[in-house]
C-alpha positions as CSV (number, residue, x, y, z in Angstrom):
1,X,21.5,-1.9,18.1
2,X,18.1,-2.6,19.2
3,X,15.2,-0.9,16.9
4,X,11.2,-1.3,18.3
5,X,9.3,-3.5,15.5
6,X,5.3,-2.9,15.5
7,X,3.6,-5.3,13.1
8,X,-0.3,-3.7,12.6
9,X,-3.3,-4.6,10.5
10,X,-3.9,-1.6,8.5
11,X,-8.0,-1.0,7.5
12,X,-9.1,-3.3,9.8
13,X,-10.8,-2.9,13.5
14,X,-9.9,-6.8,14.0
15,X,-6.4,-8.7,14.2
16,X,-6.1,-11.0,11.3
17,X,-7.9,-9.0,8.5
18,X,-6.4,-6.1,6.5
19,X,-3.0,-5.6,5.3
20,X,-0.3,-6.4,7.4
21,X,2.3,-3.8,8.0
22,X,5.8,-3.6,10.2
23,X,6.7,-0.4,11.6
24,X,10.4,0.5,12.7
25,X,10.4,3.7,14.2
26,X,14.6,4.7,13.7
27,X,17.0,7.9,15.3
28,X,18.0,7.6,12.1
29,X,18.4,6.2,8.4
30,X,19.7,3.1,8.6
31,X,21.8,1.9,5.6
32,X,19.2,1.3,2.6
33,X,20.4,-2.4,2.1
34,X,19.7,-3.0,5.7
35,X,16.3,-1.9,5.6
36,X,15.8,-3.7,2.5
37,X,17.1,-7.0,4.5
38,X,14.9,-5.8,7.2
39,X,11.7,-5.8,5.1
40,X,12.9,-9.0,3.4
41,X,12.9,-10.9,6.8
42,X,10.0,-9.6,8.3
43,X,8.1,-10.6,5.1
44,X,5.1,-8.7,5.1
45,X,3.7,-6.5,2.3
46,X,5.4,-3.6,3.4
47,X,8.1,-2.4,6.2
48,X,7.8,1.4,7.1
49,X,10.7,3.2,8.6
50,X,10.1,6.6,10.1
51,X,12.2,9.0,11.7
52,X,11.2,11.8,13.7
53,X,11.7,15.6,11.4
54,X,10.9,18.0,14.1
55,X,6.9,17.9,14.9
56,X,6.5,15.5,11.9
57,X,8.2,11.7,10.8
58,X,10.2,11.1,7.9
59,X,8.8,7.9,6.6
60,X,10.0,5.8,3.6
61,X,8.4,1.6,2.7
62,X,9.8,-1.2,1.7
63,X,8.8,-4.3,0.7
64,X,10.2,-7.4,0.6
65,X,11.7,-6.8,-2.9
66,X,12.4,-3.0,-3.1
67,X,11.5,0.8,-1.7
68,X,8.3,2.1,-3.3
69,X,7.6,5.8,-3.6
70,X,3.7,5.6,-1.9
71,X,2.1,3.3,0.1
72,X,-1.4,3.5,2.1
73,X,-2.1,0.7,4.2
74,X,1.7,0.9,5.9
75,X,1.5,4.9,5.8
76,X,-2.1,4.0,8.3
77,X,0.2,1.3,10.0
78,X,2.8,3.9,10.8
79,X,0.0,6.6,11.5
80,X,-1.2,3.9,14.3
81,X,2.0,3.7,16.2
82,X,2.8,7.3,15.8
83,X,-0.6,8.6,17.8
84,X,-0.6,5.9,20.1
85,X,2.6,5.0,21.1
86,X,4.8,7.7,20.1
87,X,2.9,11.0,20.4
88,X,-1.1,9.9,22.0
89,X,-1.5,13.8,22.5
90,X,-1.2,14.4,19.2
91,X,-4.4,15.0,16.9
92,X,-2.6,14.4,13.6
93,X,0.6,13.9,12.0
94,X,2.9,14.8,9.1
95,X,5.0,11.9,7.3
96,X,7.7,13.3,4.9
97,X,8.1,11.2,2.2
98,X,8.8,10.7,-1.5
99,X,5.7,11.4,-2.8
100,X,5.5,14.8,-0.8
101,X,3.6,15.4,2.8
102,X,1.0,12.5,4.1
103,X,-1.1,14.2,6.7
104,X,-3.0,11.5,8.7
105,X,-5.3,12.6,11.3
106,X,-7.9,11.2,14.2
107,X,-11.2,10.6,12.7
108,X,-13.5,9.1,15.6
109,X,-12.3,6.1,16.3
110,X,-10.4,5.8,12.5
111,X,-7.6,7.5,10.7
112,X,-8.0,9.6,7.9
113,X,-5.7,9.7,5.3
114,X,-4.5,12.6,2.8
115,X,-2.9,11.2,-0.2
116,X,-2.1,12.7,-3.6
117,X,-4.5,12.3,-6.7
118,X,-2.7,10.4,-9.1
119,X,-3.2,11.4,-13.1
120,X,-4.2,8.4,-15.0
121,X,-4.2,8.4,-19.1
122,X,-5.3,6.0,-21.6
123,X,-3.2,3.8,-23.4
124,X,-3.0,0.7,-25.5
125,X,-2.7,-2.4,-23.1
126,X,1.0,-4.3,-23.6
127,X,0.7,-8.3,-24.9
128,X,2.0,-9.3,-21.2
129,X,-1.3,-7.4,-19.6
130,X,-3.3,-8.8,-21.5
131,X,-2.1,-12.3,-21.5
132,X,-1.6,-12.1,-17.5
133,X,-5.0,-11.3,-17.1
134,X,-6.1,-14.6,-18.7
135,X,-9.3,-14.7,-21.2
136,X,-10.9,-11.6,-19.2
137,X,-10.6,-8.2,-21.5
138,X,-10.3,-5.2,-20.2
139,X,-12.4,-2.0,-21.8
140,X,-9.8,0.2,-20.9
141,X,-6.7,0.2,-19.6
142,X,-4.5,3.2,-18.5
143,X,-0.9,4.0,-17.1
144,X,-0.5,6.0,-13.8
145,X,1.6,4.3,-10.8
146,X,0.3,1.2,-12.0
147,X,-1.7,0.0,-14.8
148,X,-5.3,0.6,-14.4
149,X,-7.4,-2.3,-16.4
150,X,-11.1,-1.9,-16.5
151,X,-14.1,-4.1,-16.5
152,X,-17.4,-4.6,-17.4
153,X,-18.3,-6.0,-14.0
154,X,-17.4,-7.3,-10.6
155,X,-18.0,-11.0,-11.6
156,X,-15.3,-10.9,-14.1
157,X,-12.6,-9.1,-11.8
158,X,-13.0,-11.6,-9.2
159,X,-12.9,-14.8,-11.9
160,X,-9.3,-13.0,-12.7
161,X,-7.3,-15.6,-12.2
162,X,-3.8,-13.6,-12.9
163,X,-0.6,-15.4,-14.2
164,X,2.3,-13.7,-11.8
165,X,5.0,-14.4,-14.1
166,X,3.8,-12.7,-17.1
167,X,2.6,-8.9,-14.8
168,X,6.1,-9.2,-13.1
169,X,7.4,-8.2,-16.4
170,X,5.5,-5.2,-16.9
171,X,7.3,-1.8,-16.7
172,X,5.1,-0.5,-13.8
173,X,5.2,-1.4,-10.2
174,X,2.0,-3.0,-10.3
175,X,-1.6,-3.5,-12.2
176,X,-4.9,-2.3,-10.6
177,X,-8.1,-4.2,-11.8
178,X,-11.4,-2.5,-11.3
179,X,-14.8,-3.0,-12.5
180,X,-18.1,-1.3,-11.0
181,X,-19.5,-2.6,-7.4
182,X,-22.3,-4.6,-6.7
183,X,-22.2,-3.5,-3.1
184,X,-19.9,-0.3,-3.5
185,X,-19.5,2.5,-6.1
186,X,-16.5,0.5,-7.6
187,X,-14.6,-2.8,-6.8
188,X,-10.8,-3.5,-7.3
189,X,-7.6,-5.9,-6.9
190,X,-4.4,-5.1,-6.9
191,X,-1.5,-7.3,-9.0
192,X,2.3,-6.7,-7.7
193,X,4.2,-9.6,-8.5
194,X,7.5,-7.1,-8.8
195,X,7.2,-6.3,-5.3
196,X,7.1,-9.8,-4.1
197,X,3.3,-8.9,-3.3
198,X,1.4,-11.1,-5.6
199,X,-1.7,-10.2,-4.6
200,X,-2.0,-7.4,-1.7
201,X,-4.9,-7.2,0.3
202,X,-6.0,-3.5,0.6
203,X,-3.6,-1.6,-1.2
204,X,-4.1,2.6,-0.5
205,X,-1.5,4.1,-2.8
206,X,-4.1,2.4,-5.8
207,X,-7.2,4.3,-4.9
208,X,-4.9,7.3,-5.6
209,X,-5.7,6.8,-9.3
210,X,-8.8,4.8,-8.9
211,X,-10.5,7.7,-7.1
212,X,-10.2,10.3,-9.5
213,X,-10.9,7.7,-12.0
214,X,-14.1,6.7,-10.9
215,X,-15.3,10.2,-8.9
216,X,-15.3,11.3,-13.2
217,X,-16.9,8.3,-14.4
218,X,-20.1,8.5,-11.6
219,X,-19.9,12.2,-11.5
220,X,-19.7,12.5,-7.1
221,X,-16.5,13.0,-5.0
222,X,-17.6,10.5,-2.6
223,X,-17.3,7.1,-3.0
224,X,-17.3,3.7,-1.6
225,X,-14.8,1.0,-2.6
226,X,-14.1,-2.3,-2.3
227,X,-11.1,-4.7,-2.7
228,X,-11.2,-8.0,-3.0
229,X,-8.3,-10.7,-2.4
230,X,-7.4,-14.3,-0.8
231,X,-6.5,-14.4,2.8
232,X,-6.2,-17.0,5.4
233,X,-7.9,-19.2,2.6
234,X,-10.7,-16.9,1.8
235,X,-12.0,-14.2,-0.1
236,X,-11.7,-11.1,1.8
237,X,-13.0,-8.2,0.7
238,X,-12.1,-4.7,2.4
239,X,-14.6,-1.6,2.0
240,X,-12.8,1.9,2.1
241,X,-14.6,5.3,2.0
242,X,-12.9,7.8,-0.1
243,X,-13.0,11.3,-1.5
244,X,-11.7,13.5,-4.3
245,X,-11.3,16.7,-2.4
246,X,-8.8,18.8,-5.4
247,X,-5.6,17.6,-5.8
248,X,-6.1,14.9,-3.0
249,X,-7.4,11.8,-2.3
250,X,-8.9,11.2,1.6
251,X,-9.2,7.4,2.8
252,X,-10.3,6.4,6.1
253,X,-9.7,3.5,7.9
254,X,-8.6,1.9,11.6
255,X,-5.6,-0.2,12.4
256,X,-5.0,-2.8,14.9
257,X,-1.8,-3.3,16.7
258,X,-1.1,-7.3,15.9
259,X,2.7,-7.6,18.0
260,X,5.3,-5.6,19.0
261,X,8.8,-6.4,19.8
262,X,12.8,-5.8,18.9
263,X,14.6,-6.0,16.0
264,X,18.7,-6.6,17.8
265,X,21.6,-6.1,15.3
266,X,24.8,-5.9,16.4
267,X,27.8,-4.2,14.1
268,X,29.1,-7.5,12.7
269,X,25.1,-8.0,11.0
270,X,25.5,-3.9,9.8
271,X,29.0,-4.4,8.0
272,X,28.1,-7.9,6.5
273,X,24.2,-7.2,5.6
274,X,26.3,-3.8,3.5
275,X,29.1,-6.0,2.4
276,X,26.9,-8.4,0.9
277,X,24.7,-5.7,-1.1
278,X,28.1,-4.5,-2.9
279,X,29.1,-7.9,-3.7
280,X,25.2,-8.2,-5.3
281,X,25.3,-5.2,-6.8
C-alpha cells in the first residue's frame, strides 16, 4: 500500500515557520491504530487524514499521542493540499469532521478558515494549573476545550515557564494562556503536554474559545492575535486575524508546502501495527 504524505507549514508564507502539519490523503479509513502509528512516526504536531465524501473530504487529526476532535493549523495544512494538488479548480472546500463541517475557502493569496465558537465558563483553577504555571497567577481561568488561564499582561505570559509534567495531568486536552497584546488585541500560548505537543506553535482550534472570549472583553468582532512559542531556538511569534461572525470563528492564514513523498506499507506492517494495539490495549 502506498499512501501520498504532504508535510506543510500551516500560517506561514515561508518554509520553516508555523506549525508543521502531515497530510495523508486516503481511499479510505485506515485502521485507527495505524493512523495513530502513522502520526507517531511522522512526529509532527499533528497528522491529518482525509478522505474524499462526494464534493467534500472527510478529515479526522492525530497527533503523536491520540485523535483530537478539532484542529486549525493541520485543518489549513489539509486545506493547502486539497486546492492545490487535489482539486486547484476548486474555490473552497468542505472537511467532515468530528466537530461538524470546516469550510475553508481562497482568500487572495491565504485561506480562510470557518471554525466553530467554542463556549467558555468560569471556574475555579485546579492545584496542578496553578502549580504548572509556576509563580505567574492567573485572573481568571475557564474550562472550554482547554483551560483558558488569563493574565494581566503579555510580559508575564511569555516569562511562563510551564512545568509539562504537572498540565499533562489535567483533565482537558490542553491549557491556553492569554494575556492582552502589546502589538495585537490579545496574545496567547498554547500548553499540550497530553498530546505529546508540549508547546505548539500556532495552535487554531484555541482561538475557538479565545475569540469569543476576547471579541466580549474589547467589545469588536475583529481581532488581531498573536501566539508566542520556541522554534528553531527562538521565540516565534505568529499573528492571526480573526472574527466572531455568530456561531463561528473565521481565521486566515497561508500554508507552505515543506515535502511531499510516500508513506509504503505492505500487509505484514497492517496486521502487526493492529496486532500490537490489541496486545496494548
Amino acid at each position: 500500500m502506498e499512501i501520498p504524505l504532504y508535510q506543510v507549514d500551516a500560517f506561514t508564507d515561508r518554509i520553516f515557520w508555523g506549525n508543521p502539519a502531515a497530510v495523508c490523503p486516503l481511499d479510505r479509513w485506515l485502521p485507527d491504530e495505524v493512523m495513530q502509528a502513522i502520526a507517531l512516526e511522522n512526529n509532527l504536531p499533528e497528522t491529518a487524514f482525509i478522505v474524499p465524501a462526494g464534493g467534500a473530504y472527510d478529515l479526522r487529526w492525530f497527533t503523536p499521542a491520540t485523535e483530537v476532535e478539532l484542529c486549525g493549523h493541520a485543518t489549513l495544512g489539509a486545506a493547502h493540499v486539497v486546492l492545490t494538488r487535489l482539486r486547484p479548480g476548486w474555490e473552497e472546500v468542505t472537511f467532515r469532521s468530528a466537530s461538524g463541517p470546516l469550510v475553508v475557502s481562497r482568500a487572495g493569496e491565504r485561506l480562510s478558515l470557518s471554525f466553530p465558537a467554542l463556549d467558555h465558563r468560569p471556574v475555579e483553577p485546579p492545584e496542578a494549573l496553578l502549580l504548572g504555571l509556576g509563580p505567574a497567577r492567573p485572573t481568571a481561568v475557564y474550562r472550554s476545550m482547554d483551560y483558558l488561564a488569563v493574565f494581566e499582561d503579555e510580559e508575564r505570559l511569555r516569562s511562563i515557564v510551564p512545568d509539562q509534567a504537572r498540565l499533562g495531568t489535567l483533565d482537558l486536552r490542553g491549557v491556553v494562556v492569554t494575556a492582552p497584546g502589546s502589538a495585537t488585541d490579545f496574545s496567547s500560548r498554547f500548553f499540550g503536554p497530553k498530546l505529546s505537543i508540549p508547546e505548539d506553535p500556532i495552535t487554531g482550534s484555541a482561538h475557538c474559545a479565545l475569540v469569543p472570549y476576547w471579541a466580549r472583553r474589547l467589545g469588536r468582532t475583529r481581532l488581531r492575535a498573536r501566539q508566542y512559542s520556541p522554534r528553531l531556538g527562538e521565540t516565534l511569534a505568529i499573528d492571526l486575524d480573526c472574527e466572531l461572525r455568530g456561531d463561528r470563528v473565521m481565521l486566515c492564514g497561508s500554508a507552505r508546502e515543506y515535502m511531499s513523498g510516500t508513506i509504503r506499507l505492505s500487509a505484514s506492517d497492517l496486521v502487526q501495527t493492529t496486532k500490537t494495539s490489541e496486545l496494548e490495549g
